[in-house]
C-alpha positions in Angstrom: 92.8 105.9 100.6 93.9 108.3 97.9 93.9 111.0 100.0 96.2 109.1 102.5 98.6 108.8 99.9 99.7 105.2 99.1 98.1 104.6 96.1 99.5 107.5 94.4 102.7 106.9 95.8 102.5 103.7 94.3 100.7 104.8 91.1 103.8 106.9 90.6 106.7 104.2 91.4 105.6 102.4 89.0 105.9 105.0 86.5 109.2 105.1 86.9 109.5 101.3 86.8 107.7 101.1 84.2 110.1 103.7 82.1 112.8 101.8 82.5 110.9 98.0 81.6 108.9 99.0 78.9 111.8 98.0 76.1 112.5 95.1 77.6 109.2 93.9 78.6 108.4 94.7 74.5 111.3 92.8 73.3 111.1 89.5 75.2 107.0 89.7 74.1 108.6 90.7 70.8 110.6 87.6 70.6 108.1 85.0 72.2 105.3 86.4 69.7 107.6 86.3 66.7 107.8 82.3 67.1 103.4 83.1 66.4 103.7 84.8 63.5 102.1 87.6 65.5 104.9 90.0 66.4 103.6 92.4 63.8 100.3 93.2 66.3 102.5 95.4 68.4 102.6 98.4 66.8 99.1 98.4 66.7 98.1 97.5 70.1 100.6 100.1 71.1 98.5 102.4 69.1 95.4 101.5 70.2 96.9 102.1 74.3 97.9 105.2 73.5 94.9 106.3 71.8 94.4 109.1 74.2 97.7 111.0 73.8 96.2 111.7 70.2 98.6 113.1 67.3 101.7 112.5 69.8 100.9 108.4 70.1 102.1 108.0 66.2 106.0 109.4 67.4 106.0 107.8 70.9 104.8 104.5 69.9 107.7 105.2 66.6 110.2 105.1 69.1 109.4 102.5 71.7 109.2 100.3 68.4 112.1 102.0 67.2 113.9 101.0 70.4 112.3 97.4 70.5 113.4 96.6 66.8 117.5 97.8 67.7 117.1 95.0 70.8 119.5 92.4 69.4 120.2 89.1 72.1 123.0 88.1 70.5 125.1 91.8 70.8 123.3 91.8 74.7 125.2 88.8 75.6 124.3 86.4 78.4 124.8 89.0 81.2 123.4 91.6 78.9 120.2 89.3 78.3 120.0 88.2 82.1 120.0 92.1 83.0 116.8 92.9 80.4 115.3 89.8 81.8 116.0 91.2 85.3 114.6 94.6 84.7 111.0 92.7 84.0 110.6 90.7 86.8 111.2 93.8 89.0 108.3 95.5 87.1 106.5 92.6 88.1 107.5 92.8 91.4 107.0 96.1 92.3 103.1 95.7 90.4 103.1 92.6 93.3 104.1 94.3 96.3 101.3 97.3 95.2 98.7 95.0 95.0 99.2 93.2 98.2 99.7 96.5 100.2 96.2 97.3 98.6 95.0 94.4 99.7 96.6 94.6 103.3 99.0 91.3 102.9 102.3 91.1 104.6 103.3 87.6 103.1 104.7 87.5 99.6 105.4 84.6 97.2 108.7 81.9 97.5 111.3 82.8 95.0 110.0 79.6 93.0 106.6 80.9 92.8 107.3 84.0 91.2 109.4 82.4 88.9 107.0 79.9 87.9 104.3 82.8 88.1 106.1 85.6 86.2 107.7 83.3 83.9 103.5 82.0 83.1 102.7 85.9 82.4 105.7 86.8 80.4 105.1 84.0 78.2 101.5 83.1 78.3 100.1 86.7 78.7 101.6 88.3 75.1 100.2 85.1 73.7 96.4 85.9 75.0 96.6 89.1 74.3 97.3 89.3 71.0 95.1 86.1 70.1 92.1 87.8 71.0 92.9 91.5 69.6 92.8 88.5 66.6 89.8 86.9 67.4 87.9 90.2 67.9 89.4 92.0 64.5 88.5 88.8 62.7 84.8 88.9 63.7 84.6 92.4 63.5 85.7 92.5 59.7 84.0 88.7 58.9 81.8 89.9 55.7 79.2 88.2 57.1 78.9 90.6 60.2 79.2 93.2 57.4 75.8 91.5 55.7 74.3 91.7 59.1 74.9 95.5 60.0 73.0 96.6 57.1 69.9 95.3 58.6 68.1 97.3 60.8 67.9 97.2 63.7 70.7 94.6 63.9 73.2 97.1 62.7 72.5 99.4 65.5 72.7 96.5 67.4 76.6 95.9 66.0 77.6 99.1 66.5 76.8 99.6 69.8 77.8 95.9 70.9 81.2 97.2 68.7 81.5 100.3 71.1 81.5 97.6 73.8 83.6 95.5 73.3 86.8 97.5 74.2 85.8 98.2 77.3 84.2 94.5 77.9 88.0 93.5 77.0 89.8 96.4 79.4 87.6 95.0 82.2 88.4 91.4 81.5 92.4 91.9 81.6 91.7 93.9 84.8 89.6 91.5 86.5 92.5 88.7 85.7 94.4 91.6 87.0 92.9 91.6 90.5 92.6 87.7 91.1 96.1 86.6 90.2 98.2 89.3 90.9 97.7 89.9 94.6 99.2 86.9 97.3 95.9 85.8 98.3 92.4 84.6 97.0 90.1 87.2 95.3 87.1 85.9 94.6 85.5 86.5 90.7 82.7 88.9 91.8 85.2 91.3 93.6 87.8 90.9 91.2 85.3 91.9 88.4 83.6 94.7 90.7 86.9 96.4 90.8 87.5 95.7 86.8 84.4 96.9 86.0 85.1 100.1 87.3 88.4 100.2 85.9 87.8 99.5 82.8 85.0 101.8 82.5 87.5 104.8 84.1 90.1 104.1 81.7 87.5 104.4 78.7 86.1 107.4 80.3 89.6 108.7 81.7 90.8 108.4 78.0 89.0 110.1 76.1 89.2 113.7 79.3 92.5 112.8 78.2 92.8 113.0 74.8 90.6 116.3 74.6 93.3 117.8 77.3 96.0 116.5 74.9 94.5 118.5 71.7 94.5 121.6 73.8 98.3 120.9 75.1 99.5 123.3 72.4 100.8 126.2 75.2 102.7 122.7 77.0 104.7 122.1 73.6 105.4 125.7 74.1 106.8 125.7 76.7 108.2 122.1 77.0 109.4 121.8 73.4 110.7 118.7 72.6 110.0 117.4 76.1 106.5 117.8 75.8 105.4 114.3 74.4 107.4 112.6 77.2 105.6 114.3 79.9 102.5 113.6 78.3 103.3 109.9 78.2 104.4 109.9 81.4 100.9 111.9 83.1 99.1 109.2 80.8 101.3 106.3 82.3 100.4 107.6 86.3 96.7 107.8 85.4 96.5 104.4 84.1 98.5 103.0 87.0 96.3 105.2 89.3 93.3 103.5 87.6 94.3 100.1 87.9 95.2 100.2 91.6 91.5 102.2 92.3 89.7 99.5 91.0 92.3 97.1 93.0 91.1 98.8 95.9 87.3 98.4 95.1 88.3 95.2 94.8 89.6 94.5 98.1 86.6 96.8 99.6 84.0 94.7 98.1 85.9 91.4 99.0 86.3 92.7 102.9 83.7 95.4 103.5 85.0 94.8 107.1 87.7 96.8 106.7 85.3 99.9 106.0 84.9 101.0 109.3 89.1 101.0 109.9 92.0 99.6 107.7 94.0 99.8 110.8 91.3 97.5 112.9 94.0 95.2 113.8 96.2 97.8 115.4 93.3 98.4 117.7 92.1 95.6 118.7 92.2 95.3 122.9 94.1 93.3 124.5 90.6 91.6 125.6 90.1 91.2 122.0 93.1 89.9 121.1 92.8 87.1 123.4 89.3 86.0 122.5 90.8 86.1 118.5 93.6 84.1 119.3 91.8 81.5 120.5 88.9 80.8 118.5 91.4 80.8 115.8 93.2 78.2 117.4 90.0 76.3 118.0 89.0 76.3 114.2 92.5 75.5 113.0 92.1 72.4 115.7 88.9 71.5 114.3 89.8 71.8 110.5 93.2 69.5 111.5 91.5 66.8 114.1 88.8 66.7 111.4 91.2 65.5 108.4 90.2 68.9 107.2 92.5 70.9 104.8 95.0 73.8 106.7 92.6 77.1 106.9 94.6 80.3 105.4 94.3 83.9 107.2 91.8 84.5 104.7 89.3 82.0 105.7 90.0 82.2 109.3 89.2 85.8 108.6 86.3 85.7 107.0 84.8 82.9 110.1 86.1 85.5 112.4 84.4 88.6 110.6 88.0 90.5 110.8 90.5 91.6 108.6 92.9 88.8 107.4 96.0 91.3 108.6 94.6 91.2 112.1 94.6 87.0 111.9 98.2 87.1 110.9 98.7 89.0 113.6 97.2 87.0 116.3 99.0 84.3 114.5 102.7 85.5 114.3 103.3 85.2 118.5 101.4 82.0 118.4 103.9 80.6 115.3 107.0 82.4 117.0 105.8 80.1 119.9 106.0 77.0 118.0 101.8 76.6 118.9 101.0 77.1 115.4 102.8 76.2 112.1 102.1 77.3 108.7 102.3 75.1 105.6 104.3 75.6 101.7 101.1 76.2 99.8 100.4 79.8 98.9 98.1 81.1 100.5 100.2 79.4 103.4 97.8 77.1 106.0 98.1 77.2 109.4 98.1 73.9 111.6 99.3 72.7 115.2 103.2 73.5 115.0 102.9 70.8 117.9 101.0 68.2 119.6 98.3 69.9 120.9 97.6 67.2 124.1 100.4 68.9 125.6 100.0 72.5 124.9 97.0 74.6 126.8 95.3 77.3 126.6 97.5 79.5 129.2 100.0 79.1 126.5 98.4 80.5 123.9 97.1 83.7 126.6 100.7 84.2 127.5 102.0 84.2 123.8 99.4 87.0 123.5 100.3 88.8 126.6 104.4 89.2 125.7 103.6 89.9 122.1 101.3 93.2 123.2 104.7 94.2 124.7 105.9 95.8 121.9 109.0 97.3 124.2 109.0 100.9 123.1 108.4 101.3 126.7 109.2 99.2 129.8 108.3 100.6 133.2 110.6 99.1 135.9 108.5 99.0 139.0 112.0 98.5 141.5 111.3 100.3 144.5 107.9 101.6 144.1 105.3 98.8 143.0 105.9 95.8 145.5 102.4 95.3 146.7 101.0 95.6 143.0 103.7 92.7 141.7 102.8 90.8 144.2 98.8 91.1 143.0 99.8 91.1 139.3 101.9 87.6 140.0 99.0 86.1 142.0 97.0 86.7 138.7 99.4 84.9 136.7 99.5 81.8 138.9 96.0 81.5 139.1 95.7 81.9 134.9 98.5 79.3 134.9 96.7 77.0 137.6 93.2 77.6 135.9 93.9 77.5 132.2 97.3 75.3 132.1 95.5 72.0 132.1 93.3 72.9 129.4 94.9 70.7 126.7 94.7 72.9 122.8 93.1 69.6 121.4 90.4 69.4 124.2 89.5 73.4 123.4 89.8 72.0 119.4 87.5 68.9 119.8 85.6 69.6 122.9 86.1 66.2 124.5 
């Protein structure tokens, strides 16, 4: 996958996006964490991110502060305020649509789910982050835990626990990362796979880092005063690059499936497309006639042993047909998009036929194939005669 392309494509988008949103993002957290009496924990956790740029974190974390601190809502003005609020949610949009083309997902949330779900992080996430950088420093220096470190071997204990515990937190964040982020459902044990990793290369990653940083003396050189920006940004592109590797373990560990082809679906025959296209249909009649909840792609996928991008598309001719219907939740369900005693089986079939023809190419046959149309249509009536009394609900149900 990296070598394809698309995740340092991404990795590097959102380097850019993130140039231009960190100020904001900073100040609204600035001004939801002042109303906590815990606005003054930025610097520090700024610090503490930038830990591997070295002696050049102290001036670039100086200015983003610098920058933060001359933020003032009131000079902004309504449309002034409603453009820095704007410039976040497309950070958080563009970290969305990476994620879900990592994770092979065409659908993306309703205008009032991101909303609701952006609006959650922007004010929730500051909140949790900074309450347990609190929590943890509060244990840490706790002269009790003091007391305990002098004993041995509990204080070797400490300390090594102590090394831990960033990188226990790093891989936290990223595992919450990986299962809310992405338009689907990523189960824990993936989503913690893939933060484990992460957090574990961003430790590791860090401190490479940091030693190539302290050698960096020819760059400033060369660079001059443009030297700590570059830095910053090379650091911001490796910790994008992380977090979207171990989004990918993720989805690998998730759907080991797609393994042997990310691009399964665009293979499939048209044999195989057929045969998908209806046992979908008969487990999203049997999940509806048995007062079942709507299956999403990702459980029909997972019955199927396919990719959940080769379910949605099996699914899009039969929706476009009106045979299936999806439903509001997110994931979205799919059900009967009508009664199913009067649809059949041929129906579905010939959905799947017309949607293989892409139209790139249409061969007209005037004048040269007559005896082969006439074979080719006596196919189609006998399909139509064998399979167009088989009811949907009869192929759903059995009876």
């Amino acid at each position: 996958d990296v070598a394809e392309g698309q995740i340092t494509l991404r990795a590097m988008s959102l380097v850019y996006t993130t140039l231009l949103s960190l100020v904001p993002l900073l100040a609204i957290s600035f001004s939801i964490l002042k109303g906590f009496g815990v606005h003054n924990q930025i610097e520090p956790f700024l610090l503490n991110a930038m830990e591997p740029l070295g002696e050049r974190k102290e001036e670039i974390v100086e200015r983003i502060v610098g920058f933060v601190d001359n933020v003032q809502v009131g000079v902004l003005g309504s449309v002034g305020f409603l453009l820095l609020f704007y410039t976040v949610i497309s950070l958080m949009q563009k970290i969305e649509i990476a994620f879900n083309d990592v994770w092979q997902i065409s659908s993306r949330r309703t205008f009032a789910e991101r909303f609701k779900d952006y609006l959650s992080v922007i004010i929730v996430g500051p909140v949790l982050v900074f309450a347990s950088l609190g929590i943890s420093a509060t244990v840490m220096s706790d002269p009790m835990m003091a007391r305990m470190a002098e004993i041995q071997p509990l204080g070797s204990i400490i300390e090594f626990v102590g090394r831990l515990v960033p990188i226990a937190m790093v891989t936290v964040a990223f595992s919450l990362i990986y299962m809310f982020v992405p338009h689907t459902r990523v189960r824990v044990g993936p989503a913690f796979t893939g933060g484990l990793v992460a957090g574990v290369l961003w430790n590791l990653l860090g401190w490479v880092f940091a030693g190539f940083v302290a050698q960096a003396n020819r760059y400033t050189a060369i660079y001059s005063g443009f030297a700590t920006p570059i830095l910053f940004m090379i650091w911001l592109y490796v910790g994008w690059l992380i977090l979207l590797l171990g989004a990918t373990i993720a989805f690998y560990r998730q759907h080991p499936e797609y393994l042997s082809g990310r691009q399964l679906s665009g293979h499939l025959s048209h044999a195989d497309r057929e045969r998908l296209a209806l046992q979908a249909v008969r487990l999203i009649g049997e999940r509806y006639y048995g007062a079942g909840s709507p299956p999403d792609a990702e459980t029909l996928a997972q019955a199927l042993r396919v990719p959940a991008n080769a379910v949605e598309m099996i699914l899009a001719p039969l929706e476009v047909r009106g045979l299936v219907a999806s439903t509001d939740a997110s994931p979205p369900g799919f059900l009967p998009g009508c009664p199913w005693e009067r649809a059949s089986v041929h129906d579905v079939l010939d959905a799947t036929l017309q949607a293989g023809r892409d139209g790139r190419f249409r061969h007209s046959s005037a004048g040269v194939g007559g005896p082969v149309d006439g074979l080719l249509a006596r196919r189609d009536r006998l399909l139509a005669e064998t399979f167009g009394n088989v009811a949907l609900k009869s192929l759903a149900t059995g009876e």
